[in-house]
C-alpha positions as CSV (number, residue, x, y, z in Angstrom):
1,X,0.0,0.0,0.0
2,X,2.5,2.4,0.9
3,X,4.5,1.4,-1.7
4,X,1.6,2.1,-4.4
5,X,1.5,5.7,-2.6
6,X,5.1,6.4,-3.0
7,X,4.6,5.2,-6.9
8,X,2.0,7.7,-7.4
9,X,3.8,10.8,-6.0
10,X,6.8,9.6,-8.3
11,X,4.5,10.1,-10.9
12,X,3.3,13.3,-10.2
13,X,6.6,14.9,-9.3
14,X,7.6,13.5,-12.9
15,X,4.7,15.4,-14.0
16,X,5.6,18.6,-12.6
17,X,9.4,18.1,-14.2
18,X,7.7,17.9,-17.6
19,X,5.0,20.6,-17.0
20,X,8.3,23.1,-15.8
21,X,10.6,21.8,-18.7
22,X,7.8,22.6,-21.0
23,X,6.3,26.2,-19.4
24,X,10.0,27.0,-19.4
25,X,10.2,26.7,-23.6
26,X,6.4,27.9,-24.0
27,X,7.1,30.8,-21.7
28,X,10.3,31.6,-24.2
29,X,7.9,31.1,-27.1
30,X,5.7,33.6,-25.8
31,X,7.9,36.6,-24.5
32,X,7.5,38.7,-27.0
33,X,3.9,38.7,-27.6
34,X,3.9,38.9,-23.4
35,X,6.1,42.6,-24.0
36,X,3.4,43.9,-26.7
37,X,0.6,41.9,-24.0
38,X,2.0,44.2,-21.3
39,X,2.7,47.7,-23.3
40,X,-0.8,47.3,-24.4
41,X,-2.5,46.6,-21.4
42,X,-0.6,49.4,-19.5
43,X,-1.9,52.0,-21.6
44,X,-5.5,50.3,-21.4
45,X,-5.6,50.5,-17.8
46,X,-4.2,54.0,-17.5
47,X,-5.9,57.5,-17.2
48,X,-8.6,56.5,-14.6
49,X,-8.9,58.6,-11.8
50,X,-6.2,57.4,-9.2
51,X,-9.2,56.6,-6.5
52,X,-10.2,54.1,-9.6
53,X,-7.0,52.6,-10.6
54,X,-6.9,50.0,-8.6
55,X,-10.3,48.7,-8.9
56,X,-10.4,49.0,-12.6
57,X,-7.4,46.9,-12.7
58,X,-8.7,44.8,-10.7
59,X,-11.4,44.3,-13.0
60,X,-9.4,43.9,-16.2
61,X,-7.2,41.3,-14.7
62,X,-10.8,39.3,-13.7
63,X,-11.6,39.3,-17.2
64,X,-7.9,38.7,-18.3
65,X,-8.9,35.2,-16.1
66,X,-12.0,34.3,-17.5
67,X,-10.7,34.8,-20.5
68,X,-8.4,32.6,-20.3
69,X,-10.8,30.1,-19.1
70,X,-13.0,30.1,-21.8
71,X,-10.0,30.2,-24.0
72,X,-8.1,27.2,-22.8
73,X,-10.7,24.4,-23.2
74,X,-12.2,25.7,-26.5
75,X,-8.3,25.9,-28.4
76,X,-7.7,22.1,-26.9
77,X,-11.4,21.4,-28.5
78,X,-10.7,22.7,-31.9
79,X,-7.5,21.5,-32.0
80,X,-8.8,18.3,-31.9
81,X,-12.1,18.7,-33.7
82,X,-11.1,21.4,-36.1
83,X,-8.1,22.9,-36.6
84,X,-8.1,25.6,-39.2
85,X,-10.7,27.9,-37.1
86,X,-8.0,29.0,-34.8
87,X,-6.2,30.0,-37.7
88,X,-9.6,31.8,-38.8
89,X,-10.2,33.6,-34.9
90,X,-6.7,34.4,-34.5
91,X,-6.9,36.4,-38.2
92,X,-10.2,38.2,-37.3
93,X,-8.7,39.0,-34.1
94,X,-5.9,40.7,-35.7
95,X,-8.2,42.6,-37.4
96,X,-10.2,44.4,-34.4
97,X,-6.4,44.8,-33.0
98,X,-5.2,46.5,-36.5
99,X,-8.3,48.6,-37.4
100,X,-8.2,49.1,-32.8
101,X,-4.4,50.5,-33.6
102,X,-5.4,52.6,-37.1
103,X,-8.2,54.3,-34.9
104,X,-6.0,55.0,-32.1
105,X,-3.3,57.1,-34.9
106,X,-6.9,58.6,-37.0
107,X,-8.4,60.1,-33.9
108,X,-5.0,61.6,-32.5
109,X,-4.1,63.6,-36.1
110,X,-7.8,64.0,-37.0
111,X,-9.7,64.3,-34.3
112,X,-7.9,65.7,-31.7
113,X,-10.3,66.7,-28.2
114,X,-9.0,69.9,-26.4
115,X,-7.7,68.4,-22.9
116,X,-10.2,70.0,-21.0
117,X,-13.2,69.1,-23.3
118,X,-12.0,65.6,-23.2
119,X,-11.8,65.7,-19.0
120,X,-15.1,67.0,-18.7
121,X,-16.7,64.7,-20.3
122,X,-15.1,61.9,-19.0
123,X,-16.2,62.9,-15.6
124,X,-19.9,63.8,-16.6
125,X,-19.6,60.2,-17.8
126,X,-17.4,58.9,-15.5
127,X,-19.2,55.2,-14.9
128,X,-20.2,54.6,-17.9
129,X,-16.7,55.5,-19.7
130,X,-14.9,54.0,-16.9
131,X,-17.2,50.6,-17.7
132,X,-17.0,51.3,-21.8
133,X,-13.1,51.2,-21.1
134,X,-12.9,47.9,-19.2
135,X,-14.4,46.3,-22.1
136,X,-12.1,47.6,-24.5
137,X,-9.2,46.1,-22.6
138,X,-11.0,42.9,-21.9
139,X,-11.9,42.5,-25.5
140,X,-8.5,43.2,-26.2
141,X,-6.7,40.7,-23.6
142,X,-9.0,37.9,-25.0
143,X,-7.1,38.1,-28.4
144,X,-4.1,39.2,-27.0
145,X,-4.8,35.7,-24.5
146,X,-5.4,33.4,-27.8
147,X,-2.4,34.2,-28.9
148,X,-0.2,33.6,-26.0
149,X,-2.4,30.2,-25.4
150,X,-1.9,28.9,-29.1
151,X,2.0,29.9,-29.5
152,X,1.9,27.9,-26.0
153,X,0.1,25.2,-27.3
154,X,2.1,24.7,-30.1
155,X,4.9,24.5,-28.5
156,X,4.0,21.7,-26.7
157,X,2.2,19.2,-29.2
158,X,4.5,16.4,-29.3
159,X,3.5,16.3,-25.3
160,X,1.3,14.1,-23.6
161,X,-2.5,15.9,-23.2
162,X,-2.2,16.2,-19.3
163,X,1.2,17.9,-20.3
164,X,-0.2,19.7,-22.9
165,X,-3.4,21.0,-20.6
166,X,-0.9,21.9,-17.4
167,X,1.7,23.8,-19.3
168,X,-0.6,26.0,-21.4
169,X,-2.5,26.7,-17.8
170,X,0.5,27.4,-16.2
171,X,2.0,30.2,-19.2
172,X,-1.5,31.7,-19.1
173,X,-2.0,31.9,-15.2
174,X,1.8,33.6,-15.2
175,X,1.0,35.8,-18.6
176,X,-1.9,37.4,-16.2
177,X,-0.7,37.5,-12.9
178,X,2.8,39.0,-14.6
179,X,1.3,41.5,-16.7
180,X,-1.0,43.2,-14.8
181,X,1.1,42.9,-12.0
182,X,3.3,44.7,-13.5
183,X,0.4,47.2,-15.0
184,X,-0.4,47.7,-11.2
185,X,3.2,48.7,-9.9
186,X,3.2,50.8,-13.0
187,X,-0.1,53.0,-12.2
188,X,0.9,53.5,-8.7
189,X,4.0,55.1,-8.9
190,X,2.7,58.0,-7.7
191,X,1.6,57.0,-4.7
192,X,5.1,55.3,-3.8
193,X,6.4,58.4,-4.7
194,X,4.3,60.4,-2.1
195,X,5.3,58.2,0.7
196,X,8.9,58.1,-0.1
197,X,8.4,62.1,0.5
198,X,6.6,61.9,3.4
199,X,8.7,59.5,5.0
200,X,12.2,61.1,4.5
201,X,10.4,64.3,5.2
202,X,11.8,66.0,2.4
203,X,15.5,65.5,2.5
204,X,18.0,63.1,1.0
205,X,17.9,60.2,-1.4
206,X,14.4,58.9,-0.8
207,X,12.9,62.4,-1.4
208,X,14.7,62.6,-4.9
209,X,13.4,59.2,-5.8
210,X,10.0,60.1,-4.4
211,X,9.9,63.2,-6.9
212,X,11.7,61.0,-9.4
213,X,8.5,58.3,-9.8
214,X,5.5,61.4,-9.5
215,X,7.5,62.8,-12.2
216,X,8.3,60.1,-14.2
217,X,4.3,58.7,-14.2
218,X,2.9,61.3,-16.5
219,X,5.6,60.1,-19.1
220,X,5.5,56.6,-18.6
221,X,2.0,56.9,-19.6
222,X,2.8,59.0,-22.4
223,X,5.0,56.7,-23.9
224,X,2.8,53.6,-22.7
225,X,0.1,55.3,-25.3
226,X,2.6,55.4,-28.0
227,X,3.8,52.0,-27.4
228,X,0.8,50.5,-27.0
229,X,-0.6,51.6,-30.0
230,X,2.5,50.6,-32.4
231,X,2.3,47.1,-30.5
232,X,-1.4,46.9,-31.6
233,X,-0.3,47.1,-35.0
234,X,2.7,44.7,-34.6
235,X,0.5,42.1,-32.9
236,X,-1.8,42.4,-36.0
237,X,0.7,42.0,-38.2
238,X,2.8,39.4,-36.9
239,X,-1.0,37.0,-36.6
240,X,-1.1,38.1,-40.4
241,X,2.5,37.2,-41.3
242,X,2.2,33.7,-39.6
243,X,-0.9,32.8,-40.1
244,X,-1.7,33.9,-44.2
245,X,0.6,32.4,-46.4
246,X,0.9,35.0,-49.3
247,X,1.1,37.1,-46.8
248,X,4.2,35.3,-45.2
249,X,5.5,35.5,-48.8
250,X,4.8,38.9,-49.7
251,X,7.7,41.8,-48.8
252,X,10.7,39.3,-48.2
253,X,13.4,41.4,-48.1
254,X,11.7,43.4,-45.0
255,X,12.7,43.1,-41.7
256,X,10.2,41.6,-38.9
257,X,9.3,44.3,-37.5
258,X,8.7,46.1,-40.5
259,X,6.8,43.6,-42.0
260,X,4.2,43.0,-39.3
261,X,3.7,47.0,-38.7
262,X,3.0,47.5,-42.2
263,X,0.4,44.5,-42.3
264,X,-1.0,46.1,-38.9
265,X,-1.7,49.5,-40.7
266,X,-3.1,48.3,-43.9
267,X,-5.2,45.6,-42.4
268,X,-6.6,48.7,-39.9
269,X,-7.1,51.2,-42.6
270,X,-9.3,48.9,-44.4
271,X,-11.5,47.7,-41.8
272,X,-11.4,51.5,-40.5
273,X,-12.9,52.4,-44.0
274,X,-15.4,49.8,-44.3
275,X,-16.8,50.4,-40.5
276,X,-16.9,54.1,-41.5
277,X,-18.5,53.1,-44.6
278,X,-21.2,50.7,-43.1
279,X,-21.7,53.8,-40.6
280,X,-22.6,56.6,-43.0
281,X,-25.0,54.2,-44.8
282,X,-26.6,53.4,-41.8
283,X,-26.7,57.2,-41.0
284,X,-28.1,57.7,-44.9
285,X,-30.8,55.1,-44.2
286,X,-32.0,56.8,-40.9
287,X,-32.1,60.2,-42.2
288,X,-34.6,59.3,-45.1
């Protein structure tokens, strides 16, 4: 009896050698989707009200989890049932990123909103743009999470099933809890930076570094909108680039990098122009 005990948690501790072997070369696989996963999120979950950071990241990151559960089981299933409709969900979720990214660049050199304009009505609407924004980023993560879960998968189907299940569990658990624990440290920089002030009571080292992070948060989230944005298009592009073949063809003497941000703005402007389209004929329609 004992000895059958002893058998089984050799098995299970062989398990967990195989599942950390494997997270270890899925997580690798997946870094850099998990940097544009984390420049794009950032920006997504900043310019809230600071009383509201917290708690709106703290929604994302719940939907960053259910996402993931509703991902996990349904890429195993069509991996076995059919596997060309990932190809297919990946590919139309590279388009909401692109056309998500195109937007982004139209609005900021077309449309710009005077600062003040743009504050005032995010307060008079404070709930309901604080709740329209959530979506957004949880819309976003759930492509952003296929991604990560399929280049994890496929890195691991030579693996046995209870392998295959564990390690893509694992790189998505650590994709959410790393990210937006990142996002989190990120947004509250500030405050770290007011108590570093208090506490050295305005002298020495800690005071400069207090003054350093309030400073520094404004730009961080500057840049984190610029990022964000060109890593919207890159993610577009790259699911593009790997996943359509005369698109992998096409442009060969391009870098990357190139490459994929080229596919991410074209792929954007047209769905931007056929949205617009469908919009003004809808508009035409309800004016006659």
């Amino acid at each position: 009896m004992a000895s059958g005990f002893f058998a089984v948690l050799d098995d299970i501790a062989a398990l967990m050698d195989d599942v950390a072997a494997a997270s270890k070369v899925a997580t690798k696989q997946t870094a850099g989707i998990l940097g544009d996963d984390l420049a794009v999120n950032a920006e997504k979950a900043t310019g809230f009200l600071s009383s509201r950071e917290i708690p709106v990241l703290w929604a994302i990151t719940k939907g960053s989890f259910i996402n993931k559960l509703i991902i996990i089981p349904i890429a195993f299933l069509l991996q076995v049932i059919f596997p060309p409709a990932i190809k297919i969900i990946l590919i139309l979720g590279g388009l909401y990123l692109a056309y998500e990214g195109v937007e982004k660049i139209i609005e900021y050199f077309f449309h710009k909103k005077d600062k003040h304009e743009e504050l005032a009505a995010e307060t008079e609407n404070g709930e309901n743009a604080e709740k329209i924004k959530v979506k957004s980023a949880i819309t976003t993560d759930f492509i952003l999470s296929l991604e990560i879960v399929i280049i994890a998968l496929g890195s691991v189907l030579e693996k046995s099933l209870p392998i295959q299940i564990l390690t893509v569990s694992v790189v998505a658990f650590l994709a959410t809890v790393g990210v937006y624990g990142i996002v989190a440290l990120i947004v509250r920089m500030d405050d770290a930076g007011y108590k570093l002030i208090r506490k050295s009571n305005n002298k020495g080292f800690l005071t400069f570094f207090g003054n350093l992070l309030v400073k520094a948060l404004p730009l961080i989230i500057k840049a984190l909108s610029i990022i964000g944005t060109i890593a919207l298009l890159l993610v577009s592009g790259g699911i593009f680039d790997h996943n359509i073949e005369w698109v992998h063809q096409f442009l060969p003497h391009f870098t990357e990098m190139v490459k994929h941000l080229l596919y991410g703005i074209i792929a954007g402007l047209l769905v931007f122009f056929i949205i617009s389209g469908i919009k003004k004929g809808i508009s035409l329609i309800q004016k006659q």
